[in-house]
C-alpha positions as CSV (number, residue, x, y, z in Angstrom):
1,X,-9.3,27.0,-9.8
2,X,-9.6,28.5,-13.5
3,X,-10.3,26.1,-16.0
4,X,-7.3,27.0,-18.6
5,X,-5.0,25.4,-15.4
6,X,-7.0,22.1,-16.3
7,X,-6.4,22.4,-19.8
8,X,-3.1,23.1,-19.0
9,X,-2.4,19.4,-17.3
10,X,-4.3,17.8,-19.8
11,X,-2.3,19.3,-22.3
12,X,1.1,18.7,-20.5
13,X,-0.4,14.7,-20.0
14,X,-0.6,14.4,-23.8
15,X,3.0,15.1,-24.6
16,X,4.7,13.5,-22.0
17,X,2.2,10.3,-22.2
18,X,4.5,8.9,-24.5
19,X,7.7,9.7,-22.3
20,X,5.9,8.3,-19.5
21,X,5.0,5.1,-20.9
22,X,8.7,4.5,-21.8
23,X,9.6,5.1,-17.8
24,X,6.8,2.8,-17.0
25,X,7.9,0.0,-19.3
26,X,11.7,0.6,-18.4
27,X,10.6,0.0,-14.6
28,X,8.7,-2.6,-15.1
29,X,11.3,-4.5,-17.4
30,X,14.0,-3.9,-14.2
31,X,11.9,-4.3,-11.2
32,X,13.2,-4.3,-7.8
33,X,12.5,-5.6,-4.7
34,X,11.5,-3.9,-1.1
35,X,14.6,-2.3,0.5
36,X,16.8,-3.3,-2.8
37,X,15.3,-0.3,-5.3
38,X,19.3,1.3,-5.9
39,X,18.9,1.3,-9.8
40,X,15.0,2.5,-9.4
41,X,16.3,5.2,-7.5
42,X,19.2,6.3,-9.2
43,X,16.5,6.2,-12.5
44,X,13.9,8.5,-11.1
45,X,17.0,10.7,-9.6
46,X,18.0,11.1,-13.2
47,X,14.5,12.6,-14.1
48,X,14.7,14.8,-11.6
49,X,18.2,16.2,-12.3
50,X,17.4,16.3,-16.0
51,X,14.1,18.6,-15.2
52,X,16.3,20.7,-12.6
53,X,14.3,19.7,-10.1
54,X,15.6,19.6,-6.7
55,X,15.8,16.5,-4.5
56,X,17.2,14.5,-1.6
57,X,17.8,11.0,-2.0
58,X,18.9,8.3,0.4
59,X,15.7,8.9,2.7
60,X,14.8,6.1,4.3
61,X,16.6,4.0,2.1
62,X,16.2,4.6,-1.4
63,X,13.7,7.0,-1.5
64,X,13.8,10.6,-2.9
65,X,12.3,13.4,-1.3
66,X,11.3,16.3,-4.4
67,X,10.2,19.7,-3.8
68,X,8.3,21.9,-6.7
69,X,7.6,25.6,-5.6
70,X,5.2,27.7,-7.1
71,X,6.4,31.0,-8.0
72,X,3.3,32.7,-7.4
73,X,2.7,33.8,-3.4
74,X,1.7,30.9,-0.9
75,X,2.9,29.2,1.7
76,X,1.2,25.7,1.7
77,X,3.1,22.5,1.2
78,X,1.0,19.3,-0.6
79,X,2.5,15.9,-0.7
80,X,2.7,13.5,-3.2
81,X,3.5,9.7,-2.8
82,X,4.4,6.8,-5.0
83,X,5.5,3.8,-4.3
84,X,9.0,2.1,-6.3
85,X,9.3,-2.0,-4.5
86,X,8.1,-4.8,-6.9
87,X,7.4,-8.1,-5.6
88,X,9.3,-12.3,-5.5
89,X,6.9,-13.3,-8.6
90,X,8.0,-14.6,-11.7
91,X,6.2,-13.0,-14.4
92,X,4.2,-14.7,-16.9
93,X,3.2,-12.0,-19.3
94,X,4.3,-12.2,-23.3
95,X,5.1,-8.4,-23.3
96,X,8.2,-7.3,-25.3
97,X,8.6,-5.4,-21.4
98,X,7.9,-8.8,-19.9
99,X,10.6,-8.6,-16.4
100,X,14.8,-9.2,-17.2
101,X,14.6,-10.1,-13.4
102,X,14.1,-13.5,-12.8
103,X,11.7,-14.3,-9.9
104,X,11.1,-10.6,-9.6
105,X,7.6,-8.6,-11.0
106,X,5.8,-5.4,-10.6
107,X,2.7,-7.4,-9.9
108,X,1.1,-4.6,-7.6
109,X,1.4,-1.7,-10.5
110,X,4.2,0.4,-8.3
111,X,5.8,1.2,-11.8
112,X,2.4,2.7,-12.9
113,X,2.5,4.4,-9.0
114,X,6.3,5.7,-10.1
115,X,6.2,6.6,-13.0
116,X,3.2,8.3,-12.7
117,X,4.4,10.8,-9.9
118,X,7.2,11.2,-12.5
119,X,4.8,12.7,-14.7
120,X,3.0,14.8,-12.4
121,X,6.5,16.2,-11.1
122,X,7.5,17.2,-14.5
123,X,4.3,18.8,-14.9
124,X,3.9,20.7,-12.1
125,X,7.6,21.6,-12.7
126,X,6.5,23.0,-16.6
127,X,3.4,25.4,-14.5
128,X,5.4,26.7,-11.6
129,X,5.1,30.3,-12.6
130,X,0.8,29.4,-12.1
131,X,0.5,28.4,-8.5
132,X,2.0,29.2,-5.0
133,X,2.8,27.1,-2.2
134,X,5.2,23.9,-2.5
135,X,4.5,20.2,-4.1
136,X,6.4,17.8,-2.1
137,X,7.0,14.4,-4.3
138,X,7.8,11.6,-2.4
139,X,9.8,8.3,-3.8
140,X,8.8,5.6,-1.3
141,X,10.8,2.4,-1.0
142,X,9.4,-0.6,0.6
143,X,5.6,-0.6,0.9
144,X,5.3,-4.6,0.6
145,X,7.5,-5.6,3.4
146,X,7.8,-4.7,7.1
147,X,8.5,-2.2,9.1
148,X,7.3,-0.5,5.8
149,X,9.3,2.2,3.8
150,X,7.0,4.7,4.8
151,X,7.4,4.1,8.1
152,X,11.5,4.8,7.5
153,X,10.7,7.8,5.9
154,X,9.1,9.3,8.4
155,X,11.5,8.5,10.6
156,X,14.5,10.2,8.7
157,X,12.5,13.7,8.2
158,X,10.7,13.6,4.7
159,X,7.5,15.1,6.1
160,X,9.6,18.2,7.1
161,X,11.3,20.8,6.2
162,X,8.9,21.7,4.7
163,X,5.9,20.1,6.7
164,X,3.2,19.2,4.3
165,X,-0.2,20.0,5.5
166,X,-1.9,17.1,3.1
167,X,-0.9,14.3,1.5
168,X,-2.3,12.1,-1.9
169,X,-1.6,8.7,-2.8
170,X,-3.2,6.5,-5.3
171,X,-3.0,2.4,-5.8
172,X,-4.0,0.7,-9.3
173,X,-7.2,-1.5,-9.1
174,X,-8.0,-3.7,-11.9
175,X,-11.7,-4.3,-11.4
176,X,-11.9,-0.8,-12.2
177,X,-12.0,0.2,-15.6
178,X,-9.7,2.6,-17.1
179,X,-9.8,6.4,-17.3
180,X,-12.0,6.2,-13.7
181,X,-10.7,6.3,-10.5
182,X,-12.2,5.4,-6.6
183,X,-12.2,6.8,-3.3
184,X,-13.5,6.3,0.1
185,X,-13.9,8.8,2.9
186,X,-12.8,7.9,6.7
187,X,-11.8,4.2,7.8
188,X,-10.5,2.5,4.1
189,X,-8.2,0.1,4.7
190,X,-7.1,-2.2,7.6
191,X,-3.9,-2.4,10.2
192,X,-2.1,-5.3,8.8
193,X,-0.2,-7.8,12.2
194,X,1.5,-11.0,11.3
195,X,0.6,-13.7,13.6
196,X,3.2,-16.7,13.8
197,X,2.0,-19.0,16.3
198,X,4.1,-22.2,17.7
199,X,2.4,-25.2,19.7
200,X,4.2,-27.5,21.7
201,X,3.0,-30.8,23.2
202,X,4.3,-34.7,23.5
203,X,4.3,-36.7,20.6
204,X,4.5,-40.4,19.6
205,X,2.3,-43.0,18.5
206,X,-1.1,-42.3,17.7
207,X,-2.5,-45.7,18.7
208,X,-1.5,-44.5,22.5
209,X,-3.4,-40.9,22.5
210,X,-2.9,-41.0,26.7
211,X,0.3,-41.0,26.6
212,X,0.7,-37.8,24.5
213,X,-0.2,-34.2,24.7
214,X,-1.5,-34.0,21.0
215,X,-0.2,-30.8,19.6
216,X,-2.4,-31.1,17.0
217,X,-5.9,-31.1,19.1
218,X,-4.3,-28.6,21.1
219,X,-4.2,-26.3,17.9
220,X,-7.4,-27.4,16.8
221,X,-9.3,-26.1,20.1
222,X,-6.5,-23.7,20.0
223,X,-7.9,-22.0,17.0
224,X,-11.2,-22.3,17.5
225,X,-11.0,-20.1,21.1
226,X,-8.9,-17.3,19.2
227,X,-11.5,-16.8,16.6
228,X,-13.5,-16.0,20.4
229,X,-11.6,-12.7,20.0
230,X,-13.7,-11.4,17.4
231,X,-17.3,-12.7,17.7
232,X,-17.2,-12.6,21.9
233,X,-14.8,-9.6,22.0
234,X,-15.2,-7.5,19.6
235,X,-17.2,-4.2,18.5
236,X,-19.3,-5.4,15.6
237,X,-18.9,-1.5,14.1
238,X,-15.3,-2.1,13.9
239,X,-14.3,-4.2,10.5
240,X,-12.3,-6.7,12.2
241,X,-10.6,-9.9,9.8
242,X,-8.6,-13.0,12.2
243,X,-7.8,-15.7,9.8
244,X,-5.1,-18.2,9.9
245,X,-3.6,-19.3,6.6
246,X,-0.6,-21.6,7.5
247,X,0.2,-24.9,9.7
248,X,2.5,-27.2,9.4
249,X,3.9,-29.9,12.3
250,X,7.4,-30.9,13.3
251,X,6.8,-34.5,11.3
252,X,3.9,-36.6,12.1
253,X,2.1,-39.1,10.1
254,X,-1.3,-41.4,9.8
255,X,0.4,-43.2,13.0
256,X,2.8,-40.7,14.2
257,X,1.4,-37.7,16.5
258,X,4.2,-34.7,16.0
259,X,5.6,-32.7,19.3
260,X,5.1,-29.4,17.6
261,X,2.9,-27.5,15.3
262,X,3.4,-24.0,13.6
263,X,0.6,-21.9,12.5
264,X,0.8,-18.7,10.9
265,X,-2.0,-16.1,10.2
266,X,-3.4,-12.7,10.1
267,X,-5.1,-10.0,12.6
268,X,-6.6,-7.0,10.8
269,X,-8.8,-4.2,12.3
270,X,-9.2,-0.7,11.7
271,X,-9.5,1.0,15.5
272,X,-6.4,1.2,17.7
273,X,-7.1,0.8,20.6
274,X,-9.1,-2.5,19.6
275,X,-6.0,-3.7,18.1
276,X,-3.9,-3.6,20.9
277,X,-6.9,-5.5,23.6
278,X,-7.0,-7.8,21.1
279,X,-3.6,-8.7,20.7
280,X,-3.8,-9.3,24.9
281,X,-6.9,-11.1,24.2
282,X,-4.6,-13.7,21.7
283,X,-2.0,-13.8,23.7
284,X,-3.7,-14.9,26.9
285,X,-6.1,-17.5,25.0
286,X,-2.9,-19.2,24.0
287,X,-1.5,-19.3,27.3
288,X,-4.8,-20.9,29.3
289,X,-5.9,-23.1,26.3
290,X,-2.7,-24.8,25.6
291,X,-2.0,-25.1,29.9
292,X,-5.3,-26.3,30.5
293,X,-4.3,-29.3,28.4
294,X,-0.6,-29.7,29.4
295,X,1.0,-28.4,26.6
296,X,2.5,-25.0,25.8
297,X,1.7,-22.1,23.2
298,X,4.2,-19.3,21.8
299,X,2.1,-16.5,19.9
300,X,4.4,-13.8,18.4
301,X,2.5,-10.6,17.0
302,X,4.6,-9.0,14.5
303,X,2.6,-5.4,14.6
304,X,2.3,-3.8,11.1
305,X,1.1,-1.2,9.6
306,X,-1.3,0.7,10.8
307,X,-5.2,1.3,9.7
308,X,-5.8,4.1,6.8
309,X,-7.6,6.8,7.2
310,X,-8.9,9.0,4.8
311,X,-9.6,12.8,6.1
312,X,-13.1,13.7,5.3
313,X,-12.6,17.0,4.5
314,X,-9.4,16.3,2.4
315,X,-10.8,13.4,0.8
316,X,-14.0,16.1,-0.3
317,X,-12.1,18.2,-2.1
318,X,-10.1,15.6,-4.2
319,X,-13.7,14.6,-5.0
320,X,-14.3,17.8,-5.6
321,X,-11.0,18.1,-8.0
322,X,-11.5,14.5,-9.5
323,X,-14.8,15.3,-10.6
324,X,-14.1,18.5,-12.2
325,X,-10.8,17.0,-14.1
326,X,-12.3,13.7,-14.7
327,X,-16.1,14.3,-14.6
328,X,-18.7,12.3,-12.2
329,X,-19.4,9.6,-14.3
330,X,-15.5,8.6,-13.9
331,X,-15.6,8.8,-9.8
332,X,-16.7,6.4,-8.0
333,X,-17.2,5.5,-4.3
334,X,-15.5,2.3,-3.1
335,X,-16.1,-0.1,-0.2
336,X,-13.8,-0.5,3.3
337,X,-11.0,-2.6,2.0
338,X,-9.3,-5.4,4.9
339,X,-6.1,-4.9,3.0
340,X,-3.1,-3.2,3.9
341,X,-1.1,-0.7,2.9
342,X,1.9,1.3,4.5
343,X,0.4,4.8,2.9
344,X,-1.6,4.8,6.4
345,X,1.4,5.8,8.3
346,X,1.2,8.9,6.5
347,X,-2.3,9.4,7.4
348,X,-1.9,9.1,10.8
349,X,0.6,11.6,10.4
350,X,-1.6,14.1,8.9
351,X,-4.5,14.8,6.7
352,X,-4.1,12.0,3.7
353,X,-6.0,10.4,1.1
354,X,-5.4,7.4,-0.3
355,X,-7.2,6.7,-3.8
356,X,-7.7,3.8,-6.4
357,X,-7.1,3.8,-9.8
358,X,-8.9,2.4,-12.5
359,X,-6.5,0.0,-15.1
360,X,-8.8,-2.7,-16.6
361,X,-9.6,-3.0,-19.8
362,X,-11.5,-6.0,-20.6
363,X,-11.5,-6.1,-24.6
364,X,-7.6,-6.2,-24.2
365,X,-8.1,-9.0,-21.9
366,X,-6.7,-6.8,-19.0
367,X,-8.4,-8.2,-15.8
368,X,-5.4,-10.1,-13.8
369,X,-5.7,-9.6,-10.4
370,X,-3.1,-7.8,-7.9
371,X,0.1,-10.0,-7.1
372,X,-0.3,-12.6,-9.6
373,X,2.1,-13.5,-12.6
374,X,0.0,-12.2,-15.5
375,X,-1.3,-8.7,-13.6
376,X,-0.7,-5.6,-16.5
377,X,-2.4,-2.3,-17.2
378,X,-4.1,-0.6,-19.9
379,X,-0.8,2.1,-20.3
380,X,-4.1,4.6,-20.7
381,X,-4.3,4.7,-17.2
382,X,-0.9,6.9,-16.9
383,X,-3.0,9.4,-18.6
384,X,-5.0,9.8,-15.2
385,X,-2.1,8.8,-12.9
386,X,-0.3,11.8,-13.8
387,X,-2.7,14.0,-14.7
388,X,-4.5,13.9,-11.2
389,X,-2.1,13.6,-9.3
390,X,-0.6,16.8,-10.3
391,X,-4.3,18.4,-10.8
392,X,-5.2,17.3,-6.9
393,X,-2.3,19.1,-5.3
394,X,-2.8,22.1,-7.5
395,X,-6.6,22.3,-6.6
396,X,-5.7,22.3,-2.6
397,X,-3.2,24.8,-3.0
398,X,-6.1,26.8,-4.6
399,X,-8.1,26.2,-2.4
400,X,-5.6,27.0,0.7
401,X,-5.0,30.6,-0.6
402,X,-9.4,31.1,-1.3
């Protein structure tokens, strides 16, 4: 890719950082929830319209599907993805942008994702006359609640017409610093299943334990055999998390044994075919445990999102473009990551890759964590979010036509 097309992003990223912070802070002042983003989506639409850039809205929801094509000749379509859902926080920050919405935050940075890809639209809008092929810009609702807005997406068509052949995404990170972004080749992050599990038994007074079938001890030996699944089951080369977070009984006391106790936990793995034995595995531990001692289990698997991959090749030559718009001391290689994240329905779509980037900034005392009440961002790292974005999918088109 010639090096004045790199100038010409960084140049475009300095005049519109201003603009860009502005659609940031007005996004993160009116923050909406998954599959509730109306008054996101009507804002980014009026972006769009007021660059002239064409779009279809209504996909999947609220998102918006974009398309930017080059005017030179070229036939390859690159996809872009953002994220638009905020999350049921209440947010804690003194900013003069502080949240309007009470109980509602952008406490996982999808304004920064938003209004980033805003940016790198208009950019790549601006420099259509200097590549060929087709930017697709998708507007995702929903990424932090099931089924998944990606998922809907799909479903109603925005990876065609035209089909992309590759697709970027990026997530903030704050225990990276700013003005550096991360990235992982292959298996990055995990499938994400919602176990709610309900054990029944015969309560009364705990002073007359032979008389009862102690929902309780039945959930204690209960989870001890499901953790069985991993350590007795499992491949120890495939990342695999099962942890339990939540139980709670039907009443009970210091003298009072409950009838019923409801746990609720996790299964995460990255392989899936694994996924699937082991959710026969769970169910069928639950069924012989619990019988064997008279009482009885029901384990509903609510099956998320899938595992993300990262395509090695794809994921090379964003290296390859992050290094030469960024420079190497500003990429860095990341660990596999047991979170989840509805971007991997995309990538087991089609070539994707899924990178991290950098928004801490300790001497402003930047360093909240993801999904807490006082999470922000150095605003410097809309300088990359835009910038490289647009730079990545203007580097494979390059290299599609080389």
């Amino acid at each position: 890719m010639e090096i004045n097309l790199k100038n010409r992003v960084s140049d475009s990223v300095e005049l519109l950082f201003n603009q860009i912070v502005g659609h940031r802070r007005h996004l993160h002042q009116w923050p909406e929830l998954s599959f509730e983003e109306e008054e996101t989506s009507k804002y980014v639409i009026g972006i769009l319209k007021e660059a002239g850039i064409p779009y279809q809205s209504g996909v999947g929801g609220h998102g918006i599907v974009a398309l930017i094509k080059g005017h030179l000749p070229g036939d390859t379509v690159v996809a872009l993805r953002a994220d638009m859902d905020a999350l049921p926080i209440e947010e804690e920050n003194n900013l003069d942008y502080r949240s309007k919405k009470h109980g509602v935050m952008h406490a996982c940075g999808h304004d920064v994702h938003t209004s980033s890809l805003i940016g790198a639209s208009l950019i790549l809008n601006d420099l259509r006359d200097h590549f060929g092929g087709t930017v697709k810009c998708i507007f995702q609702p929903a990424e932090e609640k099931l089924p998944g807005g990606a998922s809907l997406m799909i479903r109603d068509g925005a990876l065609e017409n035209p089909q992309p052949a590759s697709i970027f995404g990026q997530h903030v990170h704050p225990p990276l610093e700013v003005g550096k972004v991360g990235v992982k080749s292959g298996m990055y992050m995990a499938s994400t299943d919602e176990l709610y599990l309900t054990v029944k038994g015969k309560g009364g007074h705990a002073a007359l334990p032979q008389d009862l079938v102690d929902p309780v001890i039945l959930t204690a030996n209960l989870l001890l055999a499901l953790q069985q699944v991993v350590s007795r089951h499992g491949d120890p080369t495939i990342p695999t998390v099962l942890s339990f977070g939540k139980i709670q009984s039907s009443g009970g006391a210091t003298n009072v044994v409950p009838n019923e106790v409801k746990v609720e936990g996790t299964f995460r793995t990255m392989d899936e075919p694994w996924r699937a034995k082991a959710h026969r595995h769970m169910l069928q531990i639950c069924e012989h445990v619990t019988a064997a001692h008279g009482g009885y289990a029901e384990l509903e698997i609510r099956k998320g999102y899938p595992y993300l991959l990262n395509d090695g090749a794809l994921t090379d030559r964003f290296r390859e473009a992050a290094i030469e718009y960024l420079g190497s001391e500003n990429v860095v290689e990341l660990p596999i990551r047991m979170t989840g994240e509805d971007f991997a329905y995309y990538s087991q779509t089609m070539p994707a890759c899924f990178y991290r980037l950098g928004v801490r900034n300790e001497a402003k005392g930047i360093t909240s964590p993801l999904h807490t009440p006082t999470f922000n961002v150095d605003e410097e790292c809309l300088k990359v979010g835009m910038g490289l974005l647009a730079y990545s999918a203007l580097y494979e088109l390059e290299k599609s036509v080389s």
